[in-house]
C-alpha positions in Angstrom: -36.7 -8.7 41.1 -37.1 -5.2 39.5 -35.5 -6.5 36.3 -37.9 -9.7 36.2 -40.7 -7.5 36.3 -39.7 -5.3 33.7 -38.9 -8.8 31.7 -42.5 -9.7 32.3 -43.8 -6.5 31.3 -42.4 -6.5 28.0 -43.2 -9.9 27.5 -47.3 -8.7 28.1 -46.9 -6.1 26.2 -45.5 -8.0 22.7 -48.0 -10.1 23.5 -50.8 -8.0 23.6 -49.1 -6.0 20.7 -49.1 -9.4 18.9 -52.5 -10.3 19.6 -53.6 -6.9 18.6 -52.0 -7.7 14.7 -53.2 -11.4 14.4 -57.2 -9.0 13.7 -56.9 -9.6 9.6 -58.0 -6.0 9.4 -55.3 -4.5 11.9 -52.8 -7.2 9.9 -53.8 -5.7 6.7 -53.5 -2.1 7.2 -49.6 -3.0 8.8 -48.5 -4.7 5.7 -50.8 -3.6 2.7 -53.4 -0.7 3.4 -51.0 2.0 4.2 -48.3 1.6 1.8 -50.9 1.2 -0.9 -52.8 4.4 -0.3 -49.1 6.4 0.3 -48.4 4.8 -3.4 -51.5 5.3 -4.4 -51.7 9.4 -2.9 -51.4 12.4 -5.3 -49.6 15.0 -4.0 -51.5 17.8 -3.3 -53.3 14.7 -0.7 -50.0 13.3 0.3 -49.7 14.3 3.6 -52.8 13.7 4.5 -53.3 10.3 3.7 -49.7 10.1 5.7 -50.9 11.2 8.6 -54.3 8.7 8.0 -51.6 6.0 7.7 -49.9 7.2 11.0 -52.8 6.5 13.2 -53.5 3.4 11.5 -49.9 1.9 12.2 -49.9 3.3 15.7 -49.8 -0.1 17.5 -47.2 -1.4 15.0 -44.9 1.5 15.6 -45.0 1.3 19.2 -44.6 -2.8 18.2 -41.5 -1.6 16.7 -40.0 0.5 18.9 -40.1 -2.3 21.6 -38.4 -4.9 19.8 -35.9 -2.9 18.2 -34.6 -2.7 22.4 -35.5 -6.0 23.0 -34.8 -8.5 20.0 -33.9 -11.2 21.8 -37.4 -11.4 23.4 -39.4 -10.8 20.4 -37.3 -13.7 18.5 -38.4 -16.0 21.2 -41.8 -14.8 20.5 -41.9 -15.4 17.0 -40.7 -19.3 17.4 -43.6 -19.8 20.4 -46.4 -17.8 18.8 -45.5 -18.4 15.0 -46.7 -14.7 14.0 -45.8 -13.5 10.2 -46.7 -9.9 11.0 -44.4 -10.2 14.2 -41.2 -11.3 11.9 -41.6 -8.9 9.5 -40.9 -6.0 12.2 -38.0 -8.2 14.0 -36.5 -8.2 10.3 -36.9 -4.8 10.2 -35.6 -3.6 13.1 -32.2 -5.1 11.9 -30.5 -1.5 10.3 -27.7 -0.8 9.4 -24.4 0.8 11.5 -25.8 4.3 11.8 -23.2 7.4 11.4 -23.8 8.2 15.1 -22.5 4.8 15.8 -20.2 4.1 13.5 -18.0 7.5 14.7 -18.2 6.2 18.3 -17.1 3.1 17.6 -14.1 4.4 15.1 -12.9 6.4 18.5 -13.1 3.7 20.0 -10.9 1.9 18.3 -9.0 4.5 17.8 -8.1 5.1 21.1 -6.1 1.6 21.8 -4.2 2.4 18.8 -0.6 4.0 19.4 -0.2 7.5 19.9 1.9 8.1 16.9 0.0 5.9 15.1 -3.1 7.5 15.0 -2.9 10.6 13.1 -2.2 8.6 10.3 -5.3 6.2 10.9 -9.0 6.4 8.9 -12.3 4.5 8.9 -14.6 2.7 6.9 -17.8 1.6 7.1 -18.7 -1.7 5.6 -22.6 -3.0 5.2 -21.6 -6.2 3.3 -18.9 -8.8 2.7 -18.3 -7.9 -0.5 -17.4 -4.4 0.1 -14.2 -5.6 1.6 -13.1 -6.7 -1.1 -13.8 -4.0 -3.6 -12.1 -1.8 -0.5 -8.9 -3.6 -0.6 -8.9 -3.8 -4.5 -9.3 0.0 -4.8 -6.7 0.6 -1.7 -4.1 -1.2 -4.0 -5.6 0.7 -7.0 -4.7 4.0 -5.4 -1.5 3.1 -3.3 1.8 4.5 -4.7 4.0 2.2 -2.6 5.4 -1.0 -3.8 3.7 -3.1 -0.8 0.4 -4.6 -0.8 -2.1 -2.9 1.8 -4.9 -4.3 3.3 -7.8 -2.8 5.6 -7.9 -4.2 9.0 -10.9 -5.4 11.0 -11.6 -2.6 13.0 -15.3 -3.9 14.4 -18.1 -5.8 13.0 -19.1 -2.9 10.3 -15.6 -1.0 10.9 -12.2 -1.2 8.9 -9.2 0.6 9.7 -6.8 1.7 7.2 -3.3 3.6 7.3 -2.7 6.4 4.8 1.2 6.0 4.9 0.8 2.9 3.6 -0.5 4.3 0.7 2.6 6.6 0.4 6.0 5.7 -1.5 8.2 6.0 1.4 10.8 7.3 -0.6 8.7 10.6 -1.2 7.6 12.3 1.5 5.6 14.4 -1.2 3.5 11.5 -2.2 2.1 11.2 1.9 0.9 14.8 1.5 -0.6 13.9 -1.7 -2.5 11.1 0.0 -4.1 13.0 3.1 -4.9 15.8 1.0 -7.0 13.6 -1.1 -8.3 12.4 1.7 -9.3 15.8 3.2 -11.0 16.8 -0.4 -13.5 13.5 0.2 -14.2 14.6 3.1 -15.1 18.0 2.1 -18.1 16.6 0.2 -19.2 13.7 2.7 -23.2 14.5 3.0 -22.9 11.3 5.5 -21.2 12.4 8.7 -20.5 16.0 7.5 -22.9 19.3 6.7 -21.6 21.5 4.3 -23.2 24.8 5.0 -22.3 28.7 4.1 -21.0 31.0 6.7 -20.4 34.7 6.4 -16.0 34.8 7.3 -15.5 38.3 9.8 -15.4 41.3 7.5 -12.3 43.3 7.7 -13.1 47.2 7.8 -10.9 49.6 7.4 -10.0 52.1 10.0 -11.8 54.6 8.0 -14.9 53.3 7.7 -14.4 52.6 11.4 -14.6 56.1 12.1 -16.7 57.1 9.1 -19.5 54.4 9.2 -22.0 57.2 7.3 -19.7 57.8 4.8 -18.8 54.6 3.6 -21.9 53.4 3.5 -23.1 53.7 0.2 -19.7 52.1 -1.1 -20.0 49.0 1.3 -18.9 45.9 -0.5 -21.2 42.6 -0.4 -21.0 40.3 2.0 -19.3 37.5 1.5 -20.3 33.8 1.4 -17.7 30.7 1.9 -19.1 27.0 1.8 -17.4 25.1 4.2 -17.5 21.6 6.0 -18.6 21.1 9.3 -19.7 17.5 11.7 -22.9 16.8 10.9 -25.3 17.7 14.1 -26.1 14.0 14.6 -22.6 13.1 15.4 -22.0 13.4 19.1 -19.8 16.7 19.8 -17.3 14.5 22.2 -17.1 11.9 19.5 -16.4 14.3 16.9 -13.8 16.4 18.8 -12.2 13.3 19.7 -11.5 11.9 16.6 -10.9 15.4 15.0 -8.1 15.8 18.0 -6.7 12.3 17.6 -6.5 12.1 13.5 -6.0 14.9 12.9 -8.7 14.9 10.1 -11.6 16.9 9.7 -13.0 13.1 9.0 -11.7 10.3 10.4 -14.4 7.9 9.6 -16.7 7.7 5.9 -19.0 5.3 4.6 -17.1 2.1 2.2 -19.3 2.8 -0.8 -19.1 6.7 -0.9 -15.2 6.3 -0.6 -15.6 3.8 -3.6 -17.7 5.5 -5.4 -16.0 8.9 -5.1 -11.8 8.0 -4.9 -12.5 5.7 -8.2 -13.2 8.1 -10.4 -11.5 11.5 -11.3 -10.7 14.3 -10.3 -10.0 12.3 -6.7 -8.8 8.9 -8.6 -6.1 10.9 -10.3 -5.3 12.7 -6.5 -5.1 9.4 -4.9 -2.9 7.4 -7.2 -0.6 10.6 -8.0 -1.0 10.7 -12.2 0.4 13.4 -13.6 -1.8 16.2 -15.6 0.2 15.5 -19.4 1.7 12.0 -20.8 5.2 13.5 -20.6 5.0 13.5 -16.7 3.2 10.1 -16.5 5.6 8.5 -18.1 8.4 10.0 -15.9 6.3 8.9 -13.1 6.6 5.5 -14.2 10.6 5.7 -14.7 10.0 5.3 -18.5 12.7 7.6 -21.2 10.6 7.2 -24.5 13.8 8.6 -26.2 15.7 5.1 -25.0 12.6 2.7 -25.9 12.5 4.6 -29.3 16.2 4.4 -29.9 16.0 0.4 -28.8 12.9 -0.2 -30.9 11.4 -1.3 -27.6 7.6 -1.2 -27.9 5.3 -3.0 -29.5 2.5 -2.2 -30.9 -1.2 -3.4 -32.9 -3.8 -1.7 -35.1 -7.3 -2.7 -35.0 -10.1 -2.6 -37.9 -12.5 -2.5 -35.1 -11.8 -2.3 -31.5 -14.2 -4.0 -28.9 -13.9 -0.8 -26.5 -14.6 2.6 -29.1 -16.4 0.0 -32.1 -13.8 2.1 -33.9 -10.4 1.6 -35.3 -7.6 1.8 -32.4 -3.8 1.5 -32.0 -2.5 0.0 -29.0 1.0 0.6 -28.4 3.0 -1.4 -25.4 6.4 0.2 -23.5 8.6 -1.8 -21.7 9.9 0.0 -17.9 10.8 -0.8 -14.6 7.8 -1.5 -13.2 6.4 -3.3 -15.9 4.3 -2.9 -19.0 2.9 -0.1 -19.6 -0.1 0.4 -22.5 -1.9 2.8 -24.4 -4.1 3.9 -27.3 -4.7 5.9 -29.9 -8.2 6.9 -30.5 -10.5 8.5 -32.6 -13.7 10.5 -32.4 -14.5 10.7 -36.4 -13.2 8.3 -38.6 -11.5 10.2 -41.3 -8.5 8.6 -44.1 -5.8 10.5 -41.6 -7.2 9.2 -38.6 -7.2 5.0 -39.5 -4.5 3.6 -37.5 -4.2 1.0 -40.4 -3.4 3.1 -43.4 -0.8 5.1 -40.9 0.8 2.4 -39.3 4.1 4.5 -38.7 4.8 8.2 -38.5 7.1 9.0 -41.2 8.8 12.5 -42.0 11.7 12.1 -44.7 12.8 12.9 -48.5 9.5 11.0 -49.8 7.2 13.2 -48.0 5.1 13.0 -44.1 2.8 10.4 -43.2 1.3 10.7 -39.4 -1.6 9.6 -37.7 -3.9 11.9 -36.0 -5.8 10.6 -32.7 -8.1 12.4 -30.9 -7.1 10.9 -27.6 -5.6 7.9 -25.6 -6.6 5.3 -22.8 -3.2 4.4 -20.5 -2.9 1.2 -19.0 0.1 0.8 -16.5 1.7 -1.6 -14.4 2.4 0.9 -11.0 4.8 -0.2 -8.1 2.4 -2.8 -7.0 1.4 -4.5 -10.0 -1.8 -3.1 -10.2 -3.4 -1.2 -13.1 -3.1 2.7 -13.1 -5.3 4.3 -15.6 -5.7 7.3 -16.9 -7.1 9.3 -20.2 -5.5 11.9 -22.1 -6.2 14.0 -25.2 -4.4 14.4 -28.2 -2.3 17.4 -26.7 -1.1 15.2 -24.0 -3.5 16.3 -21.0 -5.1 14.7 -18.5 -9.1 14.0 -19.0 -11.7 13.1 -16.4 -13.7 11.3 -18.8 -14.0 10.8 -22.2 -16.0 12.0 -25.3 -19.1 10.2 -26.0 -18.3 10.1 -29.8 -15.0 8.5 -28.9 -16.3 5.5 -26.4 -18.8 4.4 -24.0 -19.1 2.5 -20.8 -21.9 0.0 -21.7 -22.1 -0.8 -17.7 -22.8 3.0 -16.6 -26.3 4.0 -16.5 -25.3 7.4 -18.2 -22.6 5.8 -20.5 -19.5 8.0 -19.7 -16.2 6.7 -19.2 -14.3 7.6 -16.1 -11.0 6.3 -15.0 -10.7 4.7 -13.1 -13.8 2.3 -12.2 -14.7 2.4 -16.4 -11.7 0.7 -17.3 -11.6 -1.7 -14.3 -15.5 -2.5 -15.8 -15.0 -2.8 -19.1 -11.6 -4.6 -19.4 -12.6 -7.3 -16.6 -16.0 -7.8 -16.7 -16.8 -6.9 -20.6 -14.4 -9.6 -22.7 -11.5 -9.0 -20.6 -8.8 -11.1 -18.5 -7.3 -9.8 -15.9 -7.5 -6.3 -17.1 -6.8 -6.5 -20.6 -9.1 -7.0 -23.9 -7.7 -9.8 -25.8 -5.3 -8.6 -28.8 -5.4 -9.5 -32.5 -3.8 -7.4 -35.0 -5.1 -6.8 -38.1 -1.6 -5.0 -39.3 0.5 -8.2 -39.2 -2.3 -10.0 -40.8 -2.2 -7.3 -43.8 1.8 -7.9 -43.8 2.0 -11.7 -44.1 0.6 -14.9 -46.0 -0.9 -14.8 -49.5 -3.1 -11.8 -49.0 -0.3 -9.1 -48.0 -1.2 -6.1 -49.5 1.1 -3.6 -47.7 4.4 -2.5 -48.8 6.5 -0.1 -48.8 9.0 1.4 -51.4 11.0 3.7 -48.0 12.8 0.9 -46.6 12.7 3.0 -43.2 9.0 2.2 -43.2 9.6 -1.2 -44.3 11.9 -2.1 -41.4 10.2 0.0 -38.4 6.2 -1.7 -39.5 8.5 -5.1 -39.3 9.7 -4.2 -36.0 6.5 -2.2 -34.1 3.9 -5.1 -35.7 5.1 -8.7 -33.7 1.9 -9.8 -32.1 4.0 -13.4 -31.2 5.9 -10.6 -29.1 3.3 -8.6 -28.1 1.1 -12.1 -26.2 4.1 -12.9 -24.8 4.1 -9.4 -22.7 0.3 -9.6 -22.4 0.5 -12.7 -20.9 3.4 -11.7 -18.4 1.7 -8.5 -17.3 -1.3 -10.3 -16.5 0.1 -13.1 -14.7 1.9 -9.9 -12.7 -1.4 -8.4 -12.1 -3.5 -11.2 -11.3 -1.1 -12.4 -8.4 -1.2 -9.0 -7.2 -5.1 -8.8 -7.0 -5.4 -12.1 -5.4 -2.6 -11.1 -2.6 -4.8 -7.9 -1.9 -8.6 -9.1 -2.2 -8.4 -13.2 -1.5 -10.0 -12.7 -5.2 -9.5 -13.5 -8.5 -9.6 -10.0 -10.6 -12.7 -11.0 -12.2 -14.4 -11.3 -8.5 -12.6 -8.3 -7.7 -13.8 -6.3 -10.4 -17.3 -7.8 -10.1 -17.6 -6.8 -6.4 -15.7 -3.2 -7.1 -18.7 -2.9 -9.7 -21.2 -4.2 -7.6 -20.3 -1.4 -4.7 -20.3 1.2 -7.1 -23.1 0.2 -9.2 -25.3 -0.4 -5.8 -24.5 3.3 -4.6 -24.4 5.0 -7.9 -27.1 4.3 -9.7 -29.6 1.9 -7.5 -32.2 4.5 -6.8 -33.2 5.4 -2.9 -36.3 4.2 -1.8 -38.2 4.8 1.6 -36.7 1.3 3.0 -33.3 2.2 1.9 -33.5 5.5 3.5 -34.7 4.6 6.7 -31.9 1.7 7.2 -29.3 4.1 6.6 -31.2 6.6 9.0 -31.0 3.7 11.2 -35.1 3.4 12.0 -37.8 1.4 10.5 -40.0 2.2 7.7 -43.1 3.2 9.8 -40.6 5.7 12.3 -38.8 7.3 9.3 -42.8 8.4 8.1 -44.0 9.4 11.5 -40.6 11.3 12.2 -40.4 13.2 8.7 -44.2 14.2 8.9 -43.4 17.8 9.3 -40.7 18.1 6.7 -41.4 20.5 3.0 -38.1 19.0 1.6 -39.4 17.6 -1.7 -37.1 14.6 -1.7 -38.2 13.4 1.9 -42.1 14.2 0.5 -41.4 11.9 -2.2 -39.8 9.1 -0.6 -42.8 9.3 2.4 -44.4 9.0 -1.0 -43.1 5.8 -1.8 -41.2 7.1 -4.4 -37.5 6.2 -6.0 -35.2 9.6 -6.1 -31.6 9.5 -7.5 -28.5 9.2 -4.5 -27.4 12.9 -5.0 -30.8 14.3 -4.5 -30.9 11.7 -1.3 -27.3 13.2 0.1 -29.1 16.4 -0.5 -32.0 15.8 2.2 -29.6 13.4 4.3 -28.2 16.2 6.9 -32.2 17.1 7.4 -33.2 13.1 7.6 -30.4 12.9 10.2 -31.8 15.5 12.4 -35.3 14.5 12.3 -35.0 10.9 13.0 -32.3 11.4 15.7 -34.9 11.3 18.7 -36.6 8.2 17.0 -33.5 6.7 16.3 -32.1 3.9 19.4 -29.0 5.3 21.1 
């Protein structure tokens, strides 16, 4: 009986609620009046024309907070009393899996997992289909075993994945490797973590113990350490538990800040294991240069105009265990020395030196999986995060740079690409056969190595095989074809990366509506939670910035 009343009750009181928004003017300020005079509001006015807004939207907050605990009700209200004012908040009390929630329900599953099992286990939070994809895709991007690894359902918004199956077996190293990349992402999580600064205990001598006076004057600073902690908005249990049963200072992390952060470097080139110089890569890959060299194994092209750098570029292919592997040789200013073309081979002997100078080199290798590892190194041999602007650009990044790994994944899949190569044509061999050959050579060691290096009948051959090899590898991770795969890998990034927060976007991910984020940020002086109560757009990092702060605030707003 109790529980029909309180039925009834809330049944009255949508209905009165409802009735209350059908007046056009109460209608109007809900939908139009208040966000236009927050857009409309200069700053030194903002927060009083929020507060104005406030009291107008009164009756739709309290609107709001009732059907966000009883949906079911209110969607049988909508179809009897056909109310467009009444849909809008039912659609809006539909948010996304909170961090509180999301870290309950990873311990959850946690829990039914086997004991031995579960310090190797780790989360991820998924808002769209897609996202599974891209995850699995970068899981297999990043894996250094020979098996292909898939997330499992954990949940409805959950996936569970196992770090040691991102480990080579073989190497007990490479498992280290793995959760210590892991650990570094989760030192700079703004989403289920704080990072704060704490003053460590000061050790004092036993001097200065007994001489406080005296030692005074010569007391060192203190000193500050930034350091990770559980966000306060994450239940203590739920965070000890999964901290005790991991044994990770983060079990659980949103899908698209794991994308967005393990594919590109410095925690790409952690996760996947690539070496800091060319010399160790290549060992990594089981590949002797001094054996293809002595075999005349690799293959190679030079182009007038290369559709990455819109510069002249060698590409040079090596055959090894795993597959092929490719590179290139470019350049940042285009100089007689540095043209690929007019130095197709190095040459030192009796008739003098001939060499090519690059400036730096884009790798493209088949790993123990058949996915592509990439990496960029300079002319020296060392490992880059990204590379020059003068050198190439990623046309699909908002701020142009290239950064392995989700650059190359871009660029050579959804820019002109198959399957993770740029198509091929060598201008060399076209210079070195048919009527119009114009280069020759009076060093027949020249002769016979350009013959050899410059096949590009050989060289579509291997560009064929290694992306058949690939393809079938990207399709038995993601259920995609690369180009999907890559699409919905640059969709995830592109989405988190560079789609600007805005007030709706904010308060979904605070998991509250719109009208609750305002009311519960109304006493904040943090100039990012100002502007987006503004109804401005702000940029993600200044967002994760204000995030710990928006947590707190909206915790007694936000639905258990």
């Amino acid at each position: 009986m109790n529980d029909l009343m309180i039925h009834f009750s809330i049944v009255a009181f949508l209905l009165l609620a409802a009735a209350v928004l059908r007046a056009p003017q109460q209608r109007g300020r809900f939908v139009d009046y208040g966000r236009r005079r927050l857009e409309r509001a200069a700053e030194a006015r903002a927060r009083r024309q929020v507060a104005q807004f406030l009291r107008d939207a009164h009756v739709c907050e309290l609107l709001a907070a009732a059907l966000s605990a009883a949906q079911l009700v209110g969607r049988w209200l909508l179809s009897w009393l056909g109310n467009a004012s009444l849909a809008l908040v039912v659609a809006t009390a539909a948010v996304a899996e909170t961090p509180p929630a999301a870290a309950r329900a990873a311990l959850a599953d946690l829990q039914t997992q086997p004991i031995e099992r579960r310090a190797n286990l780790r989360y991820l939070v998924v808002e769209q289909p897609g996202q599974v994809v891209a995850v699995n895709y970068v899981l297999n991007a990043i894996s250094r075993s020979r098996l292909i690894v898939r997330a499992e359902a954990a949940g409805p918004h959950l996936l569970r994945i196992d770090l040691a199956a991102l480990a080579n077996p073989r190497d007990a190293a490479t498992f280290t490797d793995v959760r210590a990349a892991w650990e570094k992402l989760v030192a700079v999580d703004p989403y289920f973590h704080l990072r704060t600064q704490v003053v460590p205990p000061q050790v004092q001598s036993s001097a200065a113990a007994s001489h406080p006076a005296k030692h005074a004057a010569r007391a060192q600073p203190l000193r500050v350490e930034t350091v990770t902690v559980d966000g306060g908005w994450i239940p203590a249990d739920v965070a000890s538990g999964l901290k005790s049963s991991s044994l990770s200072a983060g079990a659980v992390l949103r899908a698209d800040f794991f994308i967005a952060r393990a594919t590109v470097a410095p925690l790409y080139y952690d996760f996947a294991g690539i070496p800091a110089t060319e010399t160790a890569l290549l060992a990594r890959l089981g590949i002797d240069r001094g054996t293809v060299d002595r075999l005349a194994a690799d293959t190679a092209a030079n182009l007038f105009i290369s559709r990455v750098t819109n510069k002249p570029r060698r590409l040079v292919r090596l055959p090894g265990p795993l597959g092929g592997t490719w590179f290139s040789r470019d350049v940042e200013v285009e100089t007689p020395d540095r043209d690929p073309l007019r130095n197709p081979v190095n040459y030192h002997g009796p008739a003098g030196t001939q060499a090519f100078r690059y400036d730096a080199s884009e790798w493209f290798a088949q790993k123990e999986n058949r996915f592509w590892l990439t990496a960029v190194y300079d002319a020296r041999g060392q490992r880059q995060d990204t590379v020059k602007d003068a050198i190439a650009k990623d046309t699909l990044a908002h701020d142009g740079v290239v950064r392995p790994l989700v650059s190359c994944v871009r660029c050579h899949e959804l820019n002109g690409g198959s399957a993770g190569m740029q198509p091929i044509v060598d201008d060399q061999f076209a210079l070195l056969t048919g009527e119009a050959a114009v280069l020759r050579s009076f060093v027949p060691d020249v002769a016979r190595r350009v013959a050899e290096l410059y096949d590009p009948a050989r060289l579509a051959r291997d560009q064929a095989r290694d992306r058949e090899d690939y393809q079938q590898a990207v399709v038995a991770a993601t259920g995609a074809s690369p180009h999907d795969a890559a699409s919905a890998l640059a969709r995830t990034y592109g989405q988190f990366v560079d789609r600007p927060v805005t007030l709706s976007i904010a308060a979904t991910e605070c998991g509250v509506g719109e009208a609750q984020f305002v009311m519960a940020t109304r006493h904040s002086h943090d100039p990012a939670i100002l502007a987006l109560r503004a109804g401005r757009e702000i940029r993600r990092a200044t967002y994760e910035a204000s995030f710990a702060e928006l947590m707190l605030l909206t915790t007694q707003t936000r639905s258990p």
